[in-house]
Wavefront OBJ file of the C-alpha trace (Angstrom):
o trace
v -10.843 -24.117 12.338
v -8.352 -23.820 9.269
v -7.526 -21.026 7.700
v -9.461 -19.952 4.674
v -7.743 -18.130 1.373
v -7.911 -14.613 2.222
v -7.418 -12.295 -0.914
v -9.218 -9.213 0.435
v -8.075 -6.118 -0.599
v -7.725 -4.683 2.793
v -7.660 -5.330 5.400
v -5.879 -7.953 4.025
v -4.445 -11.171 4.821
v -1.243 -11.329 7.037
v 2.000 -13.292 7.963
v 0.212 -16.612 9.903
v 3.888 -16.344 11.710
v 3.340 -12.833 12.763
v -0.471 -13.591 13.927
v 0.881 -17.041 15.845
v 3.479 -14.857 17.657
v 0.964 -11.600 18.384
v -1.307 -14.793 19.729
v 1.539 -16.124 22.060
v 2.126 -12.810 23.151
v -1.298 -11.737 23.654
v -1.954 -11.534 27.226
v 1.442 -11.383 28.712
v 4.007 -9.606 26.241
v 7.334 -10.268 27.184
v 6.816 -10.923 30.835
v 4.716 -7.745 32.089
v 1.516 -9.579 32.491
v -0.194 -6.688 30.191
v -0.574 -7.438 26.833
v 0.847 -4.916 24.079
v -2.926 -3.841 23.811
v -2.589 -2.492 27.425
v 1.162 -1.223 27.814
v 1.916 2.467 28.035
v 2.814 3.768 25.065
v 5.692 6.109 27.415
v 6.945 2.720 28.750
v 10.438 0.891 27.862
v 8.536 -1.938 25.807
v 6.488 0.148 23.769
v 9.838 2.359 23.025
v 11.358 -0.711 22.197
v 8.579 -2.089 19.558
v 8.957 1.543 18.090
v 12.839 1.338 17.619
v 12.693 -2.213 16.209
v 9.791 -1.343 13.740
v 11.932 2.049 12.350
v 14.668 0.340 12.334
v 13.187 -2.503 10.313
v 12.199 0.031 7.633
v 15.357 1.611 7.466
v 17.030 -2.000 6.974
v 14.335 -3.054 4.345
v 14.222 -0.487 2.178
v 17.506 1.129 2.585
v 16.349 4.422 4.273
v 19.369 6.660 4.623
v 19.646 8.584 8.072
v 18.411 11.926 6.351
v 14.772 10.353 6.314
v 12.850 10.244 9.321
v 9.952 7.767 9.674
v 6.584 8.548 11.567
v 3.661 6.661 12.798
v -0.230 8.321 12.406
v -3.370 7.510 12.320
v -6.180 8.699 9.389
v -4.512 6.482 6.728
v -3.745 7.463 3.547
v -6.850 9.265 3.317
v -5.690 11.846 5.802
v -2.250 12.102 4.166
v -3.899 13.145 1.062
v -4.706 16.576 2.761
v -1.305 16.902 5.148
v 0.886 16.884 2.192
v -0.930 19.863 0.139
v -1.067 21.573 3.683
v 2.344 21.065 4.345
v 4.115 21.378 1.276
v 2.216 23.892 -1.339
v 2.900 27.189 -0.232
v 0.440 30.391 -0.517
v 0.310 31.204 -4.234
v 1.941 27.669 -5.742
v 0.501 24.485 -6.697
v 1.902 20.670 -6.940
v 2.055 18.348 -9.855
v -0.461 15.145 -9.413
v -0.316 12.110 -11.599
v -3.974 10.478 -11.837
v -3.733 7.085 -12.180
v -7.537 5.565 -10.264
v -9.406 6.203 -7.287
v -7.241 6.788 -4.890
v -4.979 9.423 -7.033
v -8.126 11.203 -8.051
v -8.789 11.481 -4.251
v -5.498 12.679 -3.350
v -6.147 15.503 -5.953
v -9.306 16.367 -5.202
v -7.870 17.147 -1.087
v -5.273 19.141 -2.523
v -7.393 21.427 -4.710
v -9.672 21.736 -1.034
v -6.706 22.851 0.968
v -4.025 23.697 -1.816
v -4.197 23.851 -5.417
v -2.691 20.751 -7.046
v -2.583 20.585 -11.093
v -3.240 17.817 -12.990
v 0.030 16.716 -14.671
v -1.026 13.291 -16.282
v -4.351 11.073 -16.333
v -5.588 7.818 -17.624
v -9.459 8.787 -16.586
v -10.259 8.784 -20.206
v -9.443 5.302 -20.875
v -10.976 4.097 -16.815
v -7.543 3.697 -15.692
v -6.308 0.777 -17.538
v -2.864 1.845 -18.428
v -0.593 4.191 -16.594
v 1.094 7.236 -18.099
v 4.861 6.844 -18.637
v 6.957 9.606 -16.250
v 8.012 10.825 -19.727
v 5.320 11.921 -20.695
v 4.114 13.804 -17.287
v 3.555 17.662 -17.787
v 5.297 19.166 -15.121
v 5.783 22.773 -14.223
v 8.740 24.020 -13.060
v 7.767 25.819 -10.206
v 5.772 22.706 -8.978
v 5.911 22.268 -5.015
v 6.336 18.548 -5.585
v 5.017 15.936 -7.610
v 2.271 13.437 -6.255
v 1.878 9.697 -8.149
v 0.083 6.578 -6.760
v 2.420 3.811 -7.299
v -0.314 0.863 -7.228
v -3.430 1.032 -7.745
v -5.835 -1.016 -6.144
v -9.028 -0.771 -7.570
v -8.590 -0.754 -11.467
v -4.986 -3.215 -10.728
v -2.272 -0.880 -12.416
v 1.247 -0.523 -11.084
v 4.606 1.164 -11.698
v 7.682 -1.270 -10.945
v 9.632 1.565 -11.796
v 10.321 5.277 -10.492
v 11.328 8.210 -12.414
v 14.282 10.207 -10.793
v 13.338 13.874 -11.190
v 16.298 15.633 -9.917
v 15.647 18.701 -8.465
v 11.849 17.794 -8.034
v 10.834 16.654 -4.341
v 8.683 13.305 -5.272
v 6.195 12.307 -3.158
v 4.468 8.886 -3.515
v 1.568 6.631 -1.747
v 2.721 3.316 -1.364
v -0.118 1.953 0.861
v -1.026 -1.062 -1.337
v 2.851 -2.644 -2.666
v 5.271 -1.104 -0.266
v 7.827 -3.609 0.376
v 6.584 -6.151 -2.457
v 9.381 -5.249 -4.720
v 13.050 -3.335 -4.581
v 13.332 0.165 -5.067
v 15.819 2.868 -4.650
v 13.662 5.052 -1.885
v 16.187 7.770 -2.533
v 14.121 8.999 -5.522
v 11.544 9.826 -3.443
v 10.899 13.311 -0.970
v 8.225 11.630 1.021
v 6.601 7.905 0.442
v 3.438 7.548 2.896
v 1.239 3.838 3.302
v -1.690 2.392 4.935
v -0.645 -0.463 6.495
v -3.529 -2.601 5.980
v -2.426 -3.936 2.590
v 1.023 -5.117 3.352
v 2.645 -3.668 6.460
v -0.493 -5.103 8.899
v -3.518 -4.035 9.999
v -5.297 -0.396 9.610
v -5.325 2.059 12.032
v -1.460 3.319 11.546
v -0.053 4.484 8.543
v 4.051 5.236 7.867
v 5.375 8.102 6.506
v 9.157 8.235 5.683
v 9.960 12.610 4.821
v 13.659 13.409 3.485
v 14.892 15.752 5.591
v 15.115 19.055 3.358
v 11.631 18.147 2.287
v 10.316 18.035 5.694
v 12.389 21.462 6.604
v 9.933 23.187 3.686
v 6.922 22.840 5.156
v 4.389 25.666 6.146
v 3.938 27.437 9.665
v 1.234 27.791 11.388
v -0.503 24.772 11.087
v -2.423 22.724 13.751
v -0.337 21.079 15.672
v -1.918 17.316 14.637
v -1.371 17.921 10.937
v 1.914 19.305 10.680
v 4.543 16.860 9.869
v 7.683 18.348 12.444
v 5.500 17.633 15.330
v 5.321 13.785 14.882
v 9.258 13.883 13.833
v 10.288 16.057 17.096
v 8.620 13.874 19.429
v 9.315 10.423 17.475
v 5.585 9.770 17.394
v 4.510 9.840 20.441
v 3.299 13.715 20.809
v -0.036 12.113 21.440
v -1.060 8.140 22.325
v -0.362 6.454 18.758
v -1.651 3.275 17.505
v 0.267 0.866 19.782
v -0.961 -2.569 18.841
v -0.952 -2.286 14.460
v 2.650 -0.542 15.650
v 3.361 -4.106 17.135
v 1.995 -6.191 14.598
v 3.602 -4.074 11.720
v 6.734 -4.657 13.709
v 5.878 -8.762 13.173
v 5.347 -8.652 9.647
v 8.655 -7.003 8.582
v 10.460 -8.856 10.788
v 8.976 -11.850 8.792
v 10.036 -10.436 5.668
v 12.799 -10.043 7.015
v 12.975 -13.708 7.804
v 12.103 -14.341 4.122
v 15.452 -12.771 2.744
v 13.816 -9.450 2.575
v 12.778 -7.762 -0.514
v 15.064 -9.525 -2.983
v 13.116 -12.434 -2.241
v 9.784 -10.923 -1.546
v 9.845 -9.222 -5.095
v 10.500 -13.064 -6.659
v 7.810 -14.736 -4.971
v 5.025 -11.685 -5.617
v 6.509 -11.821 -9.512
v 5.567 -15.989 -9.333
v 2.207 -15.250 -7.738
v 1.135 -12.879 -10.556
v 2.185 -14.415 -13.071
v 0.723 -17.845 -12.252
v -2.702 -15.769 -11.916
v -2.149 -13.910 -15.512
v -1.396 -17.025 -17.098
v -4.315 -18.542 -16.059
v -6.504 -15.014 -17.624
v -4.564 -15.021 -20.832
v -4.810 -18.698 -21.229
v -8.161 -19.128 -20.806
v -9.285 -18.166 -24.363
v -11.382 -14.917 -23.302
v -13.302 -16.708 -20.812
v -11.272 -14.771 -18.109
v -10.851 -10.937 -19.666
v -8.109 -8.820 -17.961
v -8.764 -5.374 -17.816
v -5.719 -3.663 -17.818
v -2.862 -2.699 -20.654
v -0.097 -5.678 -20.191
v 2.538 -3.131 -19.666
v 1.030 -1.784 -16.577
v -0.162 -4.709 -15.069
v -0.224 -4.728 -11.153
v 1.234 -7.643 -9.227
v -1.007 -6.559 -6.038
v -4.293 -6.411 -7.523
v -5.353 -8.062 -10.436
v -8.993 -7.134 -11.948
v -10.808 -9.319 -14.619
v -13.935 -9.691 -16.288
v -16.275 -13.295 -16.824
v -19.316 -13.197 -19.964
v -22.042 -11.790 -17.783
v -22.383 -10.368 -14.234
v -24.606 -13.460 -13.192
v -21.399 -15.837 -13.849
v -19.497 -13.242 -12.036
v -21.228 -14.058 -8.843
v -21.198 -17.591 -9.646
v -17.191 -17.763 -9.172
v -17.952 -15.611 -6.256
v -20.169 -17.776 -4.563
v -17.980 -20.921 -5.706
v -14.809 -19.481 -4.845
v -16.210 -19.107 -1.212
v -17.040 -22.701 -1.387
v -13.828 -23.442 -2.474
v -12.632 -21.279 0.962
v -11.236 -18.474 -1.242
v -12.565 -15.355 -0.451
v -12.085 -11.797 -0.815
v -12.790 -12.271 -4.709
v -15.310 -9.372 -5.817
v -14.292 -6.364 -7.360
v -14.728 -3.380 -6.112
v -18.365 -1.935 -6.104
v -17.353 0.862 -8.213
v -16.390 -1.346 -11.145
v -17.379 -4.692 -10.400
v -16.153 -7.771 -12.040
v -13.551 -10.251 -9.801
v -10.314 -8.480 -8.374
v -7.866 -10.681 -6.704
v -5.339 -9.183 -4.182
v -1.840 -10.769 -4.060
v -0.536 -8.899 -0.766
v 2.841 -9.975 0.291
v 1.390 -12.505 2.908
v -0.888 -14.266 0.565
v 1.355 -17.634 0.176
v 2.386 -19.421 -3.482
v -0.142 -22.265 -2.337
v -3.223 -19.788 -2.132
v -2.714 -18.851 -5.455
v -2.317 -22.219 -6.956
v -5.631 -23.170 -5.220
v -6.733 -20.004 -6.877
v -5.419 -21.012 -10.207
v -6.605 -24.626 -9.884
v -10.284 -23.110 -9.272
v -10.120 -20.696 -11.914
v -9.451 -23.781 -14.507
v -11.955 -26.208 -12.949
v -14.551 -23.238 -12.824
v -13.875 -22.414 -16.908
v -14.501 -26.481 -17.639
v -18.133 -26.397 -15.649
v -19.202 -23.054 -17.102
l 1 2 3 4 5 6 7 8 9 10 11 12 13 14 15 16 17 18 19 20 21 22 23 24 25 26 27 28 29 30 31 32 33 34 35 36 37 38 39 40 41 42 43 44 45 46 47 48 49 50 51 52 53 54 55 56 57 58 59 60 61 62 63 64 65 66 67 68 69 70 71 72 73 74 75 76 77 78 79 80 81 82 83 84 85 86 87 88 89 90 91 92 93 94 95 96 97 98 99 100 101 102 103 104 105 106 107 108 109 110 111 112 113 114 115 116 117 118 119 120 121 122 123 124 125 126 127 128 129 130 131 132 133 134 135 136 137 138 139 140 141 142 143 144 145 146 147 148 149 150 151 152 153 154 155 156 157 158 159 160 161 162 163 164 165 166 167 168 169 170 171 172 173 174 175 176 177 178 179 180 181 182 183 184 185 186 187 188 189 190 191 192 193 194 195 196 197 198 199 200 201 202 203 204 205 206 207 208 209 210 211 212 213 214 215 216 217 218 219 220 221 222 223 224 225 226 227 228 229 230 231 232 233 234 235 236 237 238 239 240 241 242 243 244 245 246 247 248 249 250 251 252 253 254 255 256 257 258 259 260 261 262 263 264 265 266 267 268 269 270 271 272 273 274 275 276 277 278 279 280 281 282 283 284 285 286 287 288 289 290 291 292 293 294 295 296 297 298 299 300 301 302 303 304 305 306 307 308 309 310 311 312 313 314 315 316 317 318 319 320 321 322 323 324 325 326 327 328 329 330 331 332 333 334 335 336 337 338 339 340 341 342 343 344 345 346 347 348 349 350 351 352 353 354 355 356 357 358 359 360
């Protein structure tokens, strides 16, 4: 069987070097005739894959020793309430930027558990531009502040972060984590789901500065507070083993690829061959997004009626590209450019998108 086109938002596609070594490996990792699935998570191997994966992160995005990283399960979703539980103390409130779905979920948790205030929005306008870190209103007394740097449904990203001083800044990266440089030192916390770009769900990373970590409340349970997983290096209870592993793969293949210097240039080419192909298609293809905040991860856009929408769809799949509809909420065509979709996907992408525009 070959391999289709896989632009699913997530799970999305991964590495096919990672999956052909995770394959090898399968039954018989490294000689204990267990595969990884199977292995203690207390055992030598599996404290190995957890050194090589940290230390992976550290080397790919620069993460100075005063940052530990952690491994949990609940994705981003369950972040969304740990850092208000954390982080706001009794009486205070933190700063959130909402920028689409995801953001507005993060603030609705922290107004359950917390009190979070809204500091900027793009609701108004459905989320098709991104407010510029000038303009935020932030209080003073904030706990922290809380942005969404990608955003997968509506396709709006910032390449750039603000540096707010004295402010602890704490961002989900879940969908463009290690698609593009950044100086991680800007940031009090960054947390990700790593079924976008870091492998499959069922683990997420959090990286916590150390000072912002040593703020956190007392007396929480012991699952959901953030020193428990950092004293005992993950393992306080079983942890995902086998994304752990795989995640492990895939940034050793980016590695591989020159790391993000390189990863950044080829996600830049991918977008841009798939916004060409929207803005030069004389409105056939309608992008739905303000060019200056234009995602290079997700990229939503609009055909004349919903009944040619799910033409391409149904095309497209013939064409063995899948993964193409938008998300229910807003519907239209979304295509997801995660850091293992290749150059050659997206110029059989491209190549569709043309041919489809001359039939219709």
């Amino acid at each position: 069987m070959s391999r289709i086109y896989n632009f699913n938002p997530g799970p999305s596609t991964l590495p096919l070097a990672a999956l052909e070594i995770a394959q090898a490996e399968f039954t018989d990792y490294k000689g204990t005739g267990m595969s990884v699935l199977e292995i203690s998570h207390r055992s030598k191997d599996f404290e190995a894959i957890l050194a090589n994966t940290k230390e992976l992160f550290r080397s790919l995005l620069g993460i100075p020793e005063n940052y530990q990283i952690i491994f949990s399960g609940g994705g981003a979703s369950l972040q969304f309430a740990m850092v208000p539980m954390n982080f706001i103390p009794a009486g205070a409130s933190a700063d959130y930027v909402v920028t689409g779905e995801w953001a507005r979920r993060a603030f609705k948790e922290a107004n359950i558990v917390a009190r979070g205030r809204l500091a900027a929005s793009s609701e108004a306008d459905n989320f098709s531009w991104l407010p510029a870190p000038e303009s935020w209103d932030l209080d003073p007394a904030a706990a922290y502040v809380h942005m969404t740097s990608n955003n997968t449904i509506f396709g709006t990203q910032y390449h750039q972060f603000p540096d707010l001083k004295n402010k602890y800044l704490v961002c989900d990266m879940s969908s463009d984590i290690l698609s593009h440089q950044f100086d991680i030192k800007k940031f009090a916390m960054i947390y990700a789901g790593a079924q976008k770009n870091l492998g499959p769900s069922g683990v997420t990373v959090s990286i916590i500065r150390d000072d912002f970590a040593a703020s956190a409340n007392k007396g929480l349970p012991t699952m959901l507070t953030y020193d428990t997983h950092i004293k005992h290096d993950s393992l306080y209870n079983t942890p995902p083993v086998f994304p752990i592993y795989i995640m492990q793969l895939t940034l050793q293949w980016v590695k591989e690829l020159g790391g993000l210097a390189a990863m950044e240039a080829i996600n830049r080419k991918k977008a841009e061959l798939v916004y060409a192909a929207i803005d030069g298609s004389d409105g056939f293809y309608r992008g739905t997004v303000r060019t200056d905040s234009r995602s290079w991860m997700n990229i939503p856009f609009r055909l004349g009626s919903e009944e040619l929408e799910a033409t391409f769809i149904a095309e497209a799949k013939g064409s063995r590209l899948l993964g193409l509809k938008g998300h229910r909420s807003v519907g239209g065509i979304r295509v997801s450019l995660y850091n293992a979709m290749t150059v050659e996907g997206v110029e059989k992408l491209v190549e569709f998108m043309q041919e489809f525009k001359a039939k219709h």
